[in-house]
DRENFITI-115277 format. One record per residue (C-alpha): x, y, z; residue in one letter; residue number from 1. Coordinates in nm, 3 decimals, always signed. Example, Ala and Ser with C-alpha at 12.3 -4.5 7.8 and 13.67 -1.06 7.14 Angstrom:
! residues 2
+---------+---------+---------+---------+-----+
:       x :       y :       z : residuo : num :
+---------+---------+---------+---------+-----+
:  +1.230 :  -0.450 :  +0.780 :       A :   1 :
:  +1.367 :  -0.106 :  +0.714 :       S :   2 :
+---------+---------+---------+---------+-----+
***
This chain:
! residues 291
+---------+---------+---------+---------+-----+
:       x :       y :       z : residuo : num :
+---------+---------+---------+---------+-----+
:  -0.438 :  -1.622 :  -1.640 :       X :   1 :
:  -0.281 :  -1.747 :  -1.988 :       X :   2 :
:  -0.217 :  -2.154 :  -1.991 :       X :   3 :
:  -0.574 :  -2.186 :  -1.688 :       X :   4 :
:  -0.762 :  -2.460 :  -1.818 :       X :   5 :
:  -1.079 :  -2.534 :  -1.650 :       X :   6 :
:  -1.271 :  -2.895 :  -1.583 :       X :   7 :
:  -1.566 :  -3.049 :  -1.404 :       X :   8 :
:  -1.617 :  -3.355 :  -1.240 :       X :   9 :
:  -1.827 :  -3.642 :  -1.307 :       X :  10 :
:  -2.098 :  -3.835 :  -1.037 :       X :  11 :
:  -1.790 :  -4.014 :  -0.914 :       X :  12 :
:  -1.561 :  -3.727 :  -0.843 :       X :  13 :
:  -1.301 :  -3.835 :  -1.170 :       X :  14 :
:  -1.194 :  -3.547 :  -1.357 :       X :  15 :
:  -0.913 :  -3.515 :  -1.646 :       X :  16 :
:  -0.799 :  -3.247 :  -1.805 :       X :  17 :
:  -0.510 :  -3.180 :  -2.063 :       X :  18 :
:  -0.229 :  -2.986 :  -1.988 :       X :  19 :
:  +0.092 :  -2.911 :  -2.146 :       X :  20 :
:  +0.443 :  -3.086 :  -1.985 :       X :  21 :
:  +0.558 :  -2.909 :  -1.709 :       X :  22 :
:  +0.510 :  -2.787 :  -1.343 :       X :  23 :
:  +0.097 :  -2.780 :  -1.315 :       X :  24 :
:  -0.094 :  -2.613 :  -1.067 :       X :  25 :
:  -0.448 :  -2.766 :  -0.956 :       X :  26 :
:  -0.715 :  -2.585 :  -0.791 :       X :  27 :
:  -1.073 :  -2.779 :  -0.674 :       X :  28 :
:  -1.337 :  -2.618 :  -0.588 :       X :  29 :
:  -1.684 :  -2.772 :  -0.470 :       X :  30 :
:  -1.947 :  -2.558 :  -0.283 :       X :  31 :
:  -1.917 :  -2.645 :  +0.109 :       X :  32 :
:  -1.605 :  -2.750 :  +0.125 :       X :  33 :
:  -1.221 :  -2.549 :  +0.117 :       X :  34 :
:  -1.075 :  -2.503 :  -0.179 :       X :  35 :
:  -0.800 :  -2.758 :  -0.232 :       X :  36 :
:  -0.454 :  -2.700 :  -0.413 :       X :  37 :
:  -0.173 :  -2.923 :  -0.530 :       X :  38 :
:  +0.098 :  -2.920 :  -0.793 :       X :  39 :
:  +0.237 :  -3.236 :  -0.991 :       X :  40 :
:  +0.472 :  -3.280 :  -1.268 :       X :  41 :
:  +0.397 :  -3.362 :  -1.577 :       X :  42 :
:  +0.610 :  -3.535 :  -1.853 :       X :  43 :
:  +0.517 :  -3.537 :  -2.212 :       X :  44 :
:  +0.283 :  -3.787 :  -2.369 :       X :  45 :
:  +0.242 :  -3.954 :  -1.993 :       X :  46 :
:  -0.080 :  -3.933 :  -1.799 :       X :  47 :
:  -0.055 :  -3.869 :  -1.424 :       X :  48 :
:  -0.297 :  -3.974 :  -1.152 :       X :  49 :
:  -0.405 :  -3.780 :  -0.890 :       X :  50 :
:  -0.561 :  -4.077 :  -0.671 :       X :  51 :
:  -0.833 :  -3.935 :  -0.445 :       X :  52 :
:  -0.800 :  -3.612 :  -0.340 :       X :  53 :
:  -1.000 :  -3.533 :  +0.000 :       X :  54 :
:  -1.175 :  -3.224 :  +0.049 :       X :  55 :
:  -1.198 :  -3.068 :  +0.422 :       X :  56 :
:  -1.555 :  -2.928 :  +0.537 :       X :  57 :
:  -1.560 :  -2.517 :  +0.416 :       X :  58 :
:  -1.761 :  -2.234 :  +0.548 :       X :  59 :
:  -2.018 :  -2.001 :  +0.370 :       X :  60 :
:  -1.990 :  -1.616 :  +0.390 :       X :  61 :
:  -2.288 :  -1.412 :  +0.241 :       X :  62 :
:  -2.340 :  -0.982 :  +0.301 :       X :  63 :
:  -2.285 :  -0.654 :  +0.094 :       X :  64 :
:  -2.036 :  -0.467 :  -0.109 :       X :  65 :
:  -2.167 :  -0.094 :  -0.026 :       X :  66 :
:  -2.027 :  +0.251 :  -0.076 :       X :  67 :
:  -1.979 :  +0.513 :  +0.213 :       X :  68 :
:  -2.372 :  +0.616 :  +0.212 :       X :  69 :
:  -2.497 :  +0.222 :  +0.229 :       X :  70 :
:  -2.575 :  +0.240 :  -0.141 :       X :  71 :
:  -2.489 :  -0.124 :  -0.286 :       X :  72 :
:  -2.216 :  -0.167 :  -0.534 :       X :  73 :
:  -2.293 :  -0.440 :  -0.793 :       X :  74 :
:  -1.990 :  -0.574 :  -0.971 :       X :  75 :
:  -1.753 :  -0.608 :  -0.744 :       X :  76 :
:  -1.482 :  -0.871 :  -0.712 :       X :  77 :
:  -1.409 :  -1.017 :  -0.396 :       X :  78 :
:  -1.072 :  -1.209 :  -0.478 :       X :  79 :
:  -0.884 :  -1.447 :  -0.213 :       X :  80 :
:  -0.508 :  -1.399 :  -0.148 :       X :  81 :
:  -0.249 :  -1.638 :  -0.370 :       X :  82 :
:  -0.126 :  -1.926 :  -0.143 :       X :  83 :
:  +0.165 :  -2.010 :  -0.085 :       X :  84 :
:  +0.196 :  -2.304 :  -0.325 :       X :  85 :
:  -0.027 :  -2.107 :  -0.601 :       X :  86 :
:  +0.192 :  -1.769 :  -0.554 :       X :  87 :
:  +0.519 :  -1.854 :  -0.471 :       X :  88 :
:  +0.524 :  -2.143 :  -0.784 :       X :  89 :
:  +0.333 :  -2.060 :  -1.007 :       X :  90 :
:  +0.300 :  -1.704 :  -1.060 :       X :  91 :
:  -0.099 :  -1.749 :  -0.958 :       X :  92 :
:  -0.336 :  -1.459 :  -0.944 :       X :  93 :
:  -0.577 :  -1.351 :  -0.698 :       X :  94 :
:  -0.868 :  -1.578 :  -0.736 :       X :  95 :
:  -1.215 :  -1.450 :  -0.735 :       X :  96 :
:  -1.454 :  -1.623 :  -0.503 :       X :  97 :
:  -1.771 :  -1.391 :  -0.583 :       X :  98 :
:  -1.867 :  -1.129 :  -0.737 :       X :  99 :
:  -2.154 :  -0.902 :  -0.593 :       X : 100 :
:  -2.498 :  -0.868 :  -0.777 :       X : 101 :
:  -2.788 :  -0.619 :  -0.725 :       X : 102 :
:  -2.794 :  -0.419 :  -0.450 :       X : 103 :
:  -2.435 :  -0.557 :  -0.337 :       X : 104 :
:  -2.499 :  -0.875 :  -0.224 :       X : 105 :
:  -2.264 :  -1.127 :  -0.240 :       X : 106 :
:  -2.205 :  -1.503 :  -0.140 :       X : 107 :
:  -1.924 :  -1.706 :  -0.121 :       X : 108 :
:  -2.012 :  -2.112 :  -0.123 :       X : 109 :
:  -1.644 :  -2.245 :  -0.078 :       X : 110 :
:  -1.391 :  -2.040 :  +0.210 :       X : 111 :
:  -1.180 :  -2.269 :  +0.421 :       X : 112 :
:  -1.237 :  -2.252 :  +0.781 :       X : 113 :
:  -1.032 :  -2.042 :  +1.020 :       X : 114 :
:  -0.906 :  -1.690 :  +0.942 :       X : 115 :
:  -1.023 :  -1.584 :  +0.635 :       X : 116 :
:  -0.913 :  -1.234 :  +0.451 :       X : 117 :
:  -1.060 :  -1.134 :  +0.086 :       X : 118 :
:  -0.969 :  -0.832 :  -0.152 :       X : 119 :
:  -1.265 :  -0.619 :  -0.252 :       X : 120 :
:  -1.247 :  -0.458 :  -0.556 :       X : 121 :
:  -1.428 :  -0.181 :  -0.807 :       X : 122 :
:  -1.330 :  -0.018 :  -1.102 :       X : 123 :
:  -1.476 :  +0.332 :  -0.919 :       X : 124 :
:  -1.400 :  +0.302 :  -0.575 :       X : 125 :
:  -1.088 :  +0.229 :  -0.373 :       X : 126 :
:  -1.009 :  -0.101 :  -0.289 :       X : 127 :
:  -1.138 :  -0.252 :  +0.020 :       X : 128 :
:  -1.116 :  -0.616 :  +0.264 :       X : 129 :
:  -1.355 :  -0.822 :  +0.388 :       X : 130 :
:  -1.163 :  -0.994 :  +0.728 :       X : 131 :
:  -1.260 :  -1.250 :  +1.028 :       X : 132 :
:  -1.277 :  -1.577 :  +1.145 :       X : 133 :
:  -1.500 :  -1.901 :  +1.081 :       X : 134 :
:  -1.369 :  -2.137 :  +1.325 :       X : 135 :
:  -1.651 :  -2.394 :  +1.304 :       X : 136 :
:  -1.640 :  -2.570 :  +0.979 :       X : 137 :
:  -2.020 :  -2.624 :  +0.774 :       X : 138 :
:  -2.061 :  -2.274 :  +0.994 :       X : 139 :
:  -2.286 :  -2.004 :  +0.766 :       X : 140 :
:  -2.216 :  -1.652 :  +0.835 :       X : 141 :
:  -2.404 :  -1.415 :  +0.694 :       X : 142 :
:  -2.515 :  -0.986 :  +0.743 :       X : 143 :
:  -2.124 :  -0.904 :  +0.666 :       X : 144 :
:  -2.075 :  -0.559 :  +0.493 :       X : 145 :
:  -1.784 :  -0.433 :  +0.276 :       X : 146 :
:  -1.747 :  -0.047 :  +0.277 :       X : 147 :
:  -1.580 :  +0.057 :  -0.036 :       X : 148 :
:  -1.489 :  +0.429 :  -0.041 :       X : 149 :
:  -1.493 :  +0.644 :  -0.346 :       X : 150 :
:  -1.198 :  +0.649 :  -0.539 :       X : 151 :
:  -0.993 :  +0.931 :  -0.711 :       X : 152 :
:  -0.955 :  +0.940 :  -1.080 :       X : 153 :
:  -0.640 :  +1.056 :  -1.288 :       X : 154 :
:  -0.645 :  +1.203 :  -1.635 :       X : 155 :
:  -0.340 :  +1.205 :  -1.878 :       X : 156 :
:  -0.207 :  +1.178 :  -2.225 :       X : 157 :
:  -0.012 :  +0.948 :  -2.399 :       X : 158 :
:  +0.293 :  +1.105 :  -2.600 :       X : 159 :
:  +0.527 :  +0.932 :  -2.915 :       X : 160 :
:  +0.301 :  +0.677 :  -3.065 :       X : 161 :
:  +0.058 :  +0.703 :  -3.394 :       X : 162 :
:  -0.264 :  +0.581 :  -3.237 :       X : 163 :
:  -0.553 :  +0.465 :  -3.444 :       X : 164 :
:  -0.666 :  +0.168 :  -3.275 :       X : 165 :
:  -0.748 :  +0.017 :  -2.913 :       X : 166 :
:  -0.421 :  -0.180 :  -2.886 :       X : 167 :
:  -0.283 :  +0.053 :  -2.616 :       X : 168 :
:  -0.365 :  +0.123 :  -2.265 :       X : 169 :
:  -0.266 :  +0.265 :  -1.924 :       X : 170 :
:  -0.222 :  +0.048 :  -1.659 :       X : 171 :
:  -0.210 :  +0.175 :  -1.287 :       X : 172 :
:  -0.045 :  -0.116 :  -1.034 :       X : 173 :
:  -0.176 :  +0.009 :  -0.671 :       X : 174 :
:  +0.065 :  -0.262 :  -0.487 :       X : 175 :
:  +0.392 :  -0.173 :  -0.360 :       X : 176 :
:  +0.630 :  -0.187 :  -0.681 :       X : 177 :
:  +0.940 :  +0.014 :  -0.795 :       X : 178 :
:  +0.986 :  +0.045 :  -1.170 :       X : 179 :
:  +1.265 :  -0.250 :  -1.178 :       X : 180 :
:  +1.164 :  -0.398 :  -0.892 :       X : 181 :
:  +1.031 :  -0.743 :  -0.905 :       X : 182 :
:  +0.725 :  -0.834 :  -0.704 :       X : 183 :
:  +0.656 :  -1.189 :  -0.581 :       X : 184 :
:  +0.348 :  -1.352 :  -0.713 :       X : 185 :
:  +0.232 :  -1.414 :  -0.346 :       X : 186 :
:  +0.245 :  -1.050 :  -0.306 :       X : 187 :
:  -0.158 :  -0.893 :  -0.282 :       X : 188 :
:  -0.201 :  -0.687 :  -0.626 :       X : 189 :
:  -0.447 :  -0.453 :  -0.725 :       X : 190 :
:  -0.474 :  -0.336 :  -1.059 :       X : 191 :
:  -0.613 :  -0.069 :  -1.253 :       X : 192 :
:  -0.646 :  -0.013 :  -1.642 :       X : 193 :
:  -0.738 :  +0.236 :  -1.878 :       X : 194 :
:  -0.804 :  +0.234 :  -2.254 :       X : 195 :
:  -0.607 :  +0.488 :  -2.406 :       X : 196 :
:  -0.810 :  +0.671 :  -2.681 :       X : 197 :
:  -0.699 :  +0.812 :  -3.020 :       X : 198 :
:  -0.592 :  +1.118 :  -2.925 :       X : 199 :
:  -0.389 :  +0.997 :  -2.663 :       X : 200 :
:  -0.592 :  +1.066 :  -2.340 :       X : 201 :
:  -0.683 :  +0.810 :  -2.066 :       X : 202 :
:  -0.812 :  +0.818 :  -1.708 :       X : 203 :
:  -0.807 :  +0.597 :  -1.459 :       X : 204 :
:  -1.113 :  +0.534 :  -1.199 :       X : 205 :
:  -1.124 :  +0.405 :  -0.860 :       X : 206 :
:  -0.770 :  +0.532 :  -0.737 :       X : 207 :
:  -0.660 :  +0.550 :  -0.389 :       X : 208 :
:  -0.653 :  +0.935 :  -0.280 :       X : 209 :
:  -0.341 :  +1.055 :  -0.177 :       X : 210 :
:  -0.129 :  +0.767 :  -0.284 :       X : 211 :
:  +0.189 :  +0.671 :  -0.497 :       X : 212 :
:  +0.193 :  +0.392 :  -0.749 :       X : 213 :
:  +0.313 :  +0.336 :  -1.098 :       X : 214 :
:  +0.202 :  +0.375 :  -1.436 :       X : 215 :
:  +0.258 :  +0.162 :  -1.716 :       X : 216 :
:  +0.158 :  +0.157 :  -2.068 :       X : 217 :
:  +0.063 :  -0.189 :  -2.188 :       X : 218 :
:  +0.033 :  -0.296 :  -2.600 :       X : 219 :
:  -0.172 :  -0.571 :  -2.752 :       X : 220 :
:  -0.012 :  -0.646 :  -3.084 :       X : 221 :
:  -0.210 :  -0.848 :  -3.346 :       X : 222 :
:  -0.028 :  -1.107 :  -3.261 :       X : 223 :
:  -0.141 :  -1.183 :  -2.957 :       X : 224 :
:  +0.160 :  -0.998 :  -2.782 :       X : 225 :
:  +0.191 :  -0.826 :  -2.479 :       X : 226 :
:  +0.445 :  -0.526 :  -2.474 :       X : 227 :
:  +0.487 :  -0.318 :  -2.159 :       X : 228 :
:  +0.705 :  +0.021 :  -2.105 :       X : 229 :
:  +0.928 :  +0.103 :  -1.789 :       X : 230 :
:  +0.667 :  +0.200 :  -1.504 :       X : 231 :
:  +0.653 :  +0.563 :  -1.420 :       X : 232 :
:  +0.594 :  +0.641 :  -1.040 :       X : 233 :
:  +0.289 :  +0.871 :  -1.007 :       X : 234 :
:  +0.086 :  +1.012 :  -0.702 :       X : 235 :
:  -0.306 :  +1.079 :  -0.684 :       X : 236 :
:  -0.438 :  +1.454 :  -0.527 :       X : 237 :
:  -0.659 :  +1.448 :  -0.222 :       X : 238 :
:  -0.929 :  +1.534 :  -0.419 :       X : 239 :
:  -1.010 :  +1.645 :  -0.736 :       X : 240 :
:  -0.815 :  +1.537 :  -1.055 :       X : 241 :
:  -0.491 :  +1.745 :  -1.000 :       X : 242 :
:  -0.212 :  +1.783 :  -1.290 :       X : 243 :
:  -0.217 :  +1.584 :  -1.608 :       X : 244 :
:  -0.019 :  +1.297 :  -1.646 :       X : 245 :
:  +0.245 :  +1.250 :  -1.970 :       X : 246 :
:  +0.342 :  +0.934 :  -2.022 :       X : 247 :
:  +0.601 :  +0.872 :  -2.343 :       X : 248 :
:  +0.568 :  +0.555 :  -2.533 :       X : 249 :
:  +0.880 :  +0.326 :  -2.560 :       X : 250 :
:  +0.956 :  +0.030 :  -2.618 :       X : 251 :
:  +1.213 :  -0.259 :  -2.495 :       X : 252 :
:  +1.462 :  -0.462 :  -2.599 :       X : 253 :
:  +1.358 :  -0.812 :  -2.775 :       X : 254 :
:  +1.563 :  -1.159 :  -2.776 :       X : 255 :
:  +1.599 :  -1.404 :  -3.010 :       X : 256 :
:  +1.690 :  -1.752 :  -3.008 :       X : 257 :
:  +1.677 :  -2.071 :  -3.188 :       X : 258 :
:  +1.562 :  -2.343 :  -2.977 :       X : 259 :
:  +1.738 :  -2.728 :  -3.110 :       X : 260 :
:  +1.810 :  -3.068 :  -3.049 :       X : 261 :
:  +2.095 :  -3.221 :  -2.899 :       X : 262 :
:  +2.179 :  -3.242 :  -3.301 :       X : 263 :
:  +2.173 :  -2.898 :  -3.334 :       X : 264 :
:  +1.830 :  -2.954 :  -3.568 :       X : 265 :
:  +1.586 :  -2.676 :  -3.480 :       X : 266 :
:  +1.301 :  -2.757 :  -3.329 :       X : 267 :
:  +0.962 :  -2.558 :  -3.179 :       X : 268 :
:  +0.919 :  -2.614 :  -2.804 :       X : 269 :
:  +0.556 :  -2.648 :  -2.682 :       X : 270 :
:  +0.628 :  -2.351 :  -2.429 :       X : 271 :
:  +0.851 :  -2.036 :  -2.363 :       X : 272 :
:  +0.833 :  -1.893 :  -2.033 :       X : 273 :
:  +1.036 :  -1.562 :  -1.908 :       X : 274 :
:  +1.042 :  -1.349 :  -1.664 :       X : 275 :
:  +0.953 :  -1.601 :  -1.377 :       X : 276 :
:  +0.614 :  -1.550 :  -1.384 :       X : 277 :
:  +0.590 :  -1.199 :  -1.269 :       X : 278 :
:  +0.279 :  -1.055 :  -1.497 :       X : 279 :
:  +0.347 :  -0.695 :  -1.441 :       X : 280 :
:  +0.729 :  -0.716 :  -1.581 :       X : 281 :
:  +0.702 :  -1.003 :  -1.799 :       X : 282 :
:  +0.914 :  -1.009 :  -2.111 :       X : 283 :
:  +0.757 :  -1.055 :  -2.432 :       X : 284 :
:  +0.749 :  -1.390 :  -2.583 :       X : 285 :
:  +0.660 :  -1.473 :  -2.950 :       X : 286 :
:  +0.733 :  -1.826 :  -3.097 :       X : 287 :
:  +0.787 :  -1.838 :  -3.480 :       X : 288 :
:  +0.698 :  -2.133 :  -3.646 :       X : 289 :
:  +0.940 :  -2.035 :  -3.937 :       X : 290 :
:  +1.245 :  -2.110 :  -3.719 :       X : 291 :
+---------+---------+---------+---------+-----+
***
């Protein structure tokens, strides 16, 4: 996710890492043990200390991502649900714990104990969960299976917009979502996207069959930019690719400002953040040095 900066540790356990002022999130990880969270706040130009942070005893999960006929499905993400102090605060995505290899098999080194519930996920088949319950912590369980079932695909074309380049694509957001509606962080996502190519066509793999969800075109400018349209609420057939989809190109409103001083002296901030952290419907932000 934009602004995740990423540190190891040395034979002592100290880490550091650099972050801008503000509201920081921390995840540790170690193999064993559960993964740990905290947030702190952090003033400019000051250094904050941590002090020791204890780790509790994990669990280890091991098995197979596999498709209806037992086939396994390489690639696969199997992502952990945002907490409560990740989701709710700081707008934190899903966080992958493993990905499967050949033949399927996957293995996941740090899990907390207790109830545990991941998100399985493929860009051709449906999404799936892996759920249960380690209650013994340093406890290895192992022979689990994921069944991931084939997904439906949907075909369309993109209408309004001089294409010529890979800037634009479709995105398909499988989670409950209206196309104003504003879903928490903490909410599970799953996500689908698309290239759009020059003549305007996409598709989208690995749909739910017989489902409703919204579309969304997403832009890429050159600089760095992300512009996204109004969502467009779509439904997959049972089977087969069923009608095209149109989707028209617009675009929204922008805002500008002039950050200053209490002198009223311009000045450029180290950060702009809008939208509350919601990555579907986040408002574009572009900071111009010139100002």
């Amino acid at each position: 996710m934009p602004g995740e900066l990423e540190s190891g540790c040395a034979e002592d356990g100290r880490f550091s890492i650099d972050v801008s002022a503000g509201a920081v999130l921390v995840m540790i990880e170690a193999d064993g043990f559960a993964p740990h969270e905290l947030t702190t706040a952090v003033e400019r130009d000051k250094e904050v200390d941590l002090g020791d942070v204890r780790l509790s005893v994990g669990v280890t999960l091991s098995g197979r991502v596999v498709d209806r006929d037992g086939n396994g499905i390489a690639g696969a993400t199997l992502c952990r649900s945002p907490s409560s102090i990740g989701g709710m605060l700081a707008g934190q995505r899903q966080h992958v714990a493993a990905t499967s290899g050949e033949g399927g098999a996957f293995l996941i080194r740090c899990q907390a104990s207790g109830r545990y519930e991941l998100h399985v996920s493929h860009s051709e088949f449906s999404p799936g969960r892996l759920q249960g319950e380690a209650s013994q912590p340093g406890a290895t369980i192992s022979g689990l299976e994921v069944v991931l079932e084939d997904g439906a695909s949907l075909r369309g074309t993109v209408m309004g917009k001089v294409l010529g380049d890979d800037s634009l694509s479709v995105m398909a957001d499988l989670g409950d979502m209206g196309p104003h509606a504003l879903a928490f962080p903490g909410t599970v996502r799953s996500l689908r996207e698309s290239k759009v190519d020059s003549d305007g066509s996409f598709e989208l793999r690995g749909l739910m069959p017989s489902t409703e969800f919204f579309l969304c075109l997403v832009e890429r400018t050159s600089t760095g930019a992300i512009r996204r349209s109004q969502s467009v609420l779509v439904a997959t057939p049972a089977k087969g690719l069923g009608p095209a989809v149109v989707l028209n190109y617009t675009t929204g409103a922008a805002v500008s400002f002039t950050p200053t001083d209490t002198a009223g002296a311009p000045l450029i901030p180290d950060s702009v953040k809008a939208g509350f952290g919601f990555a579907f419907h986040r408002p574009n932000v572009r900071m111009d040095s010139s100002t």
